[in-house]
N, C-alpha and C positions, 0 to 999 in steps of 0.2 A: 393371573387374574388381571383384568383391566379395570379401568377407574376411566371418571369422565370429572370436571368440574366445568358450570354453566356450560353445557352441551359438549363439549371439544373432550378430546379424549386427554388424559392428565397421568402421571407419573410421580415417582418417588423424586425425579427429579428437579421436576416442576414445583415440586413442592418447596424445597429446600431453595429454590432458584428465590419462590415469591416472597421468602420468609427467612433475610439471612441473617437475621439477630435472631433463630428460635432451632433448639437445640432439638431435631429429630431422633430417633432413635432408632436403629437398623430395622427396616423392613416396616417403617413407622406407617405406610396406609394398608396395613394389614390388621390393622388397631382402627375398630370401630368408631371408638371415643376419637382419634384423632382425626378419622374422616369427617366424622359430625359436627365438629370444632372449624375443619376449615371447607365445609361445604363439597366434597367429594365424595361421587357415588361410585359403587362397584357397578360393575355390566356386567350383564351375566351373558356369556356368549351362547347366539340360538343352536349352535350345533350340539352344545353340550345336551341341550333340552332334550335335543331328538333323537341322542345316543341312546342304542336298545339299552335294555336293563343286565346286567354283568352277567352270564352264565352262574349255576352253584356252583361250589365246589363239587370235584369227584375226587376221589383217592387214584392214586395212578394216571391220573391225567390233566394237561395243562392247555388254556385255550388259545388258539392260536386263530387270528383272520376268523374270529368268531364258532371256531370248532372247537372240538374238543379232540386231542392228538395225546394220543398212550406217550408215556413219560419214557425216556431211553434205560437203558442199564446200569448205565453215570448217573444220568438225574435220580434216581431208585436209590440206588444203593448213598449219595449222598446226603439224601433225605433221611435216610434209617440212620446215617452216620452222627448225621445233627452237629449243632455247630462246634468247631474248633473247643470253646473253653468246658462244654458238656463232656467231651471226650478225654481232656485233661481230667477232670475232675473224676472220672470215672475210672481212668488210670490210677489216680492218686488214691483213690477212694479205695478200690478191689486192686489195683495191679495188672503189668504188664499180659501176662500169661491169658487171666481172661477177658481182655480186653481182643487178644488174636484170636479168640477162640470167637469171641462177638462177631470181629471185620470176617472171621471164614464163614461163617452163617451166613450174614448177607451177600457176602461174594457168590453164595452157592444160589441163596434165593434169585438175585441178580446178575447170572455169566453174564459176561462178553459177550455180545451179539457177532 
């Protein structure tokens, strides 16, 4: 994000530079109230304006250079795997046995290309 104060383009560190008796707080002109206080505006950059609008979501596909490109057999089967601590839990929950019997299903839905 950029910031401007009286016209000139302005920074967090600008800030801290004009005002060194006043305790900021990390990422302190991301704070409304503190832009308002010391007279700094955000800019909103024209390119963002005229960014197309995102593609939907599809299942199985991810957009890439504004298409949409079928997901690989890694990307598939990691999505069904879901994250790290889902998978502990699922262990702990049911156990080892069918948790292999889970990872063979989607290895089967998803071979190796």
């Amino acid at each position: 994000m950029a910031y401007k104060k009286d016209g000139a383009d302005y920074s967090e560190k600008q800030l801290r530079k004009d005002n060194p008796l006043v305790s900021f707080p990390r990422n302190a002109l991301t704070n409304a109230e503190i832009r308002s206080d010391y007279g700094v505006a955000v800019v909103t950059d024209p390119v963002d304006e005229l960014a197309p609008e995102p593609l939907p979501h599809r299942d199985g596909f991810k957009v890439v250079d504004g298409e949409y490109v079928e997901l690989n057999w890694l990307e598939k089967r990691i999505i069904e795997y879901g994250p790290l601590t889902k998978q502990i839990e699922f262990i702990t929950e049911n156990g080892l046995t069918p948790w292999q019997t889970k990872v063979a299903e989607i290895k089967a839905r998803h071979p190796k290309e």
